[in-house]
C-alpha positions in Angstrom: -129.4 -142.5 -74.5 -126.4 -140.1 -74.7 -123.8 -142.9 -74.4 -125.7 -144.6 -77.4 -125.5 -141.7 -79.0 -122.2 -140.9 -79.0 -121.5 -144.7 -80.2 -124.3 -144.2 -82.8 -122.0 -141.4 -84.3 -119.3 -143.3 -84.3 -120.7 -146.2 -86.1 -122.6 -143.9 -88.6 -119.2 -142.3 -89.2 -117.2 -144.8 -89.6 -114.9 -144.6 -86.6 -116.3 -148.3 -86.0 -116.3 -150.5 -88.8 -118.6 -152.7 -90.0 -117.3 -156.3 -88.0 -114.7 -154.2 -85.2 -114.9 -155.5 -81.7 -116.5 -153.2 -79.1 -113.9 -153.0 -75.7 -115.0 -155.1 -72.5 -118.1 -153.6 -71.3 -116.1 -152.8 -68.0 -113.6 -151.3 -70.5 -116.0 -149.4 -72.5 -118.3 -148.2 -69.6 -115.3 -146.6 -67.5 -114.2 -145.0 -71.4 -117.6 -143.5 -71.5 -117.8 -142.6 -67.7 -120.9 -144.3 -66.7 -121.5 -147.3 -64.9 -121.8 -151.0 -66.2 -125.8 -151.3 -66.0 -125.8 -148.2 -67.6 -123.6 -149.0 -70.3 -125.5 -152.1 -71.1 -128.8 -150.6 -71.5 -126.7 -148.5 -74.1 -126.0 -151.6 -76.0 -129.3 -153.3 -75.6 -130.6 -149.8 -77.5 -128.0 -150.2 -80.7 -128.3 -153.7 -80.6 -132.4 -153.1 -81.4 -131.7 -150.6 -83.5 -129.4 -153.1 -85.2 -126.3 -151.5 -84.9 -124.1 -154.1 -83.0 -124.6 -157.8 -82.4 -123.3 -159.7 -79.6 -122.6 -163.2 -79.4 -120.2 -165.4 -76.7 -117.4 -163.9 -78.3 -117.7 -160.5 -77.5 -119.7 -157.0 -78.9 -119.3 -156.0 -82.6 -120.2 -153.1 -84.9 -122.9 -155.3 -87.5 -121.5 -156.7 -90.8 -123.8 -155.3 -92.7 -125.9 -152.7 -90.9 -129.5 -152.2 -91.6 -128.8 -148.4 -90.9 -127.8 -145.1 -92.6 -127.5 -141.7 -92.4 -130.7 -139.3 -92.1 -131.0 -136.1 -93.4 -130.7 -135.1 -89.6 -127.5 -136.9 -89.8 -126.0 -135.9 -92.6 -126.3 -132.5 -91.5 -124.9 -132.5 -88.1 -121.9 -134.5 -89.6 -121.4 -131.4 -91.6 -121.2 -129.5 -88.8 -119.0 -131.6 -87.1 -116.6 -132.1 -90.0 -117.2 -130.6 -92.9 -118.9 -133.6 -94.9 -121.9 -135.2 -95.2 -120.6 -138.7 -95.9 -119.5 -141.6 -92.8 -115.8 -143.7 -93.0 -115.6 -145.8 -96.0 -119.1 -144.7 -97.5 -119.1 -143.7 -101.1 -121.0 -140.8 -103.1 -121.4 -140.3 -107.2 -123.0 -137.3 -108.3 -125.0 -138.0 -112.1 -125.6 -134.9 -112.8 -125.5 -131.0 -111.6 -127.2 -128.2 -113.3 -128.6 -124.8 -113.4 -132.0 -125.0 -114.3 -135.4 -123.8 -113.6 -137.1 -126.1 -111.1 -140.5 -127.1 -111.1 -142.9 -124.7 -109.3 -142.9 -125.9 -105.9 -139.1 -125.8 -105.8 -139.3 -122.4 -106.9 -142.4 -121.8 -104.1 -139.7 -123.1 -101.4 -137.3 -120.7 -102.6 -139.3 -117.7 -103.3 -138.0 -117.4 -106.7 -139.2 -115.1 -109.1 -141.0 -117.0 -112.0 -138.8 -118.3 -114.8 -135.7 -118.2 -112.3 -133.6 -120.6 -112.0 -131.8 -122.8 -109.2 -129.1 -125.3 -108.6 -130.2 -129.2 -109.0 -127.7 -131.7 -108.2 -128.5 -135.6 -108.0 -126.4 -138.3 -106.1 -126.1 -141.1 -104.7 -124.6 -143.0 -101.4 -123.1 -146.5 -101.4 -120.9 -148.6 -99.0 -119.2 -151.1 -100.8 -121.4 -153.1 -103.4 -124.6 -151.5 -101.5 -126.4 -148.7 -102.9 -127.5 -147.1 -99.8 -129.9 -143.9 -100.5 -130.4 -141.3 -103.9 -130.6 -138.0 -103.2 -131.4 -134.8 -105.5 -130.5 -131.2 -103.7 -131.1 -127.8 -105.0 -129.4 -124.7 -103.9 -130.2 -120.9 -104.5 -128.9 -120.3 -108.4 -126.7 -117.4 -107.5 -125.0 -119.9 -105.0 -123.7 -120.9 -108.0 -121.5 -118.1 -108.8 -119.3 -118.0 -105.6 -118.9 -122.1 -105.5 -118.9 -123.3 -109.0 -118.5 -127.0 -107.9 -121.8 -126.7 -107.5 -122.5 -127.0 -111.1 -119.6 -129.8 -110.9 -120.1 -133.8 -111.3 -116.5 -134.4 -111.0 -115.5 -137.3 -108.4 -113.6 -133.8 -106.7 -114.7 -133.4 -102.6 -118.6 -133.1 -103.6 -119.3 -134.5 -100.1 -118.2 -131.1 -98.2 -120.3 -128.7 -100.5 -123.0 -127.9 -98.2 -119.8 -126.6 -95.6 -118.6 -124.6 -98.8 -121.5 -123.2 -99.4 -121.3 -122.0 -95.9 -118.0 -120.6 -96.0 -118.2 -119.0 -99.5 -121.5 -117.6 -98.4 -121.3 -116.5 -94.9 -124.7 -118.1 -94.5 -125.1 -120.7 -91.5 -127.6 -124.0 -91.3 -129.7 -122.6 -88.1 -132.6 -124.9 -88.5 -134.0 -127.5 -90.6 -137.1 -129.9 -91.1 -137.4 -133.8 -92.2 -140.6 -135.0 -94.0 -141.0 -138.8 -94.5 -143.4 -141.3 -95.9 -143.4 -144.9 -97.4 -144.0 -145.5 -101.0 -143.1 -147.5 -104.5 -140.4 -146.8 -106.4 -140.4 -145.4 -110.1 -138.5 -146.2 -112.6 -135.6 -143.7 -112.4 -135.2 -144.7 -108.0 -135.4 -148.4 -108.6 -132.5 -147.9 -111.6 -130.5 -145.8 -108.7 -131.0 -148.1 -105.6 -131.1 -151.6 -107.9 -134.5 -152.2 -106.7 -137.3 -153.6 -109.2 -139.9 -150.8 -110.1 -142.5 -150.5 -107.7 -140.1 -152.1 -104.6 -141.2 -150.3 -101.8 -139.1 -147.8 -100.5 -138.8 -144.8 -97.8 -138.7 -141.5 -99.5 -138.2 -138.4 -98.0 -137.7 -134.5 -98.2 -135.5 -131.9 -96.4 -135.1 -127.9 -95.6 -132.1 -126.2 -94.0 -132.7 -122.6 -93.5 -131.4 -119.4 -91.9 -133.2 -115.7 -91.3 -132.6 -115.1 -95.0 -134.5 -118.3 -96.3 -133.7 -121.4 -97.6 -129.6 -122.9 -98.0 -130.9 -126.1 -99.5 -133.8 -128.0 -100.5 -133.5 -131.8 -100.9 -135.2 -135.0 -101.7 -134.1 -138.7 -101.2 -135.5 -142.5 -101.2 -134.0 -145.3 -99.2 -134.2 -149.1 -100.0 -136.9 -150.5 -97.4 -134.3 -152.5 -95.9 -132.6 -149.5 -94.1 -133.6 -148.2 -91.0 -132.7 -144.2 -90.3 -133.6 -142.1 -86.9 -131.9 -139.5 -84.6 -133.0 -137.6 -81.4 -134.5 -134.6 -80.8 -135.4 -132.7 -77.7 -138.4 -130.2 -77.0 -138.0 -126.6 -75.1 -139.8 -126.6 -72.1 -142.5 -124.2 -71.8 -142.0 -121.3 -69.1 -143.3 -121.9 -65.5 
């Protein structure tokens, strides 16, 4: 599971291309340090997940994967590098703005009533392929040490959540995905180029630290992408 991982990554990324050749599996298994039966359950794992095909002529990265990014993701890629977006995968922000957010945004942030917070819609693409819409809200006084915030320019929008970080001094410790299936309005299906009511997979997130909430977001995915990642459990004392 770790050597799919770490291919995973690389895939989701963009290190491997959609339609680049995998090495030899002898090649690839001694890259990653494992043996060959190992290395091939690895692949039979992505190839499920429909990362890679194979075929007589070798292993490839799929043309057009059926995969993106979760919220999980996204995240950890921050971490990692400082944005939230793969090689070669696209983002256009619509619309960013100081405003005061519907109650329950304003419950998640403990905000005082009538206060108001940053909203900021996007959305993902590679190539012709709208790929996921998102709408993320920040703490409104965020907005007065990183003003891009309140920015749609085509600027570096992708590595605001590691300024925000920076200008703030605050730090993504932990976070929580929520998830469930349904039919898309009018404003997602005019997003994703789905017809109104396609199903879709829609979806919300937290990142927090001891001080509260760093960002709030919400998102929908065409039904036709698949998104995961691991996790792993503390063991409870002996």
């Amino acid at each position: 599971m770790q050597v799919a991982d770490r291919i995973r990554r690389r895939i989701l990324d963009g290190a491997l291309a959609p339609g680049a050749k995998l090495p030899p599996v002898r090649e690839l298994a001694a890259a990653e340090g494992v043996a060959v039966a190992t290395l091939g359950r690895s692949l039979d794992h992505l190839q499920v997940e429909g990362y890679i095909t194979t075929s007589r002529r070798g292993t490839f990265v799929a043309d057009a994967p059926t995969v993106t990014a979760s919220a999980h993701d996204r995240t950890a890629r921050v971490l990692r590098t400082g944005s939230i977006l793969g090689e070669g995968e696209t983002m256009i922000v619509t619309s960013a703005d100081l405003v005061v957010p519907p109650t329950y945004v304003a419950e998640i942030f403990d905000s005082e009533p009538g206060a108001r917070v940053v909203r900021r819609q996007w959305h993902t693409g590679t190539g012709q392929q709208r790929t996921g819409l998102y709408v993320t809200w920040y703490p409104g006084h965020f907005a007065g040490v990183v003003p891009e915030l309140l920015s749609s320019s085509r600027g570096d929008a992708s590595r605001l959540l590691a300024r925000v970080q920076e200008a703030t001094g605050r730090r993504v410790a932990a976070g929580r995905d929520d998830m469930h299936g349904r039919d898309a309005d009018a404003r997602e299906a005019a997003a994703l180029g789905l017809r109104i009511g396609a199903p879709i997979l829609a979806g919300a997130h937290r990142l927090w630290d001891d001080e509260g909430i760093i960002e709030y977001g919400e998102w929908c995915l065409p039904s036709r992408l698949v998104i995961g990642y691991e996790y792993r459990f503390e063991q409870p004392d002996a």
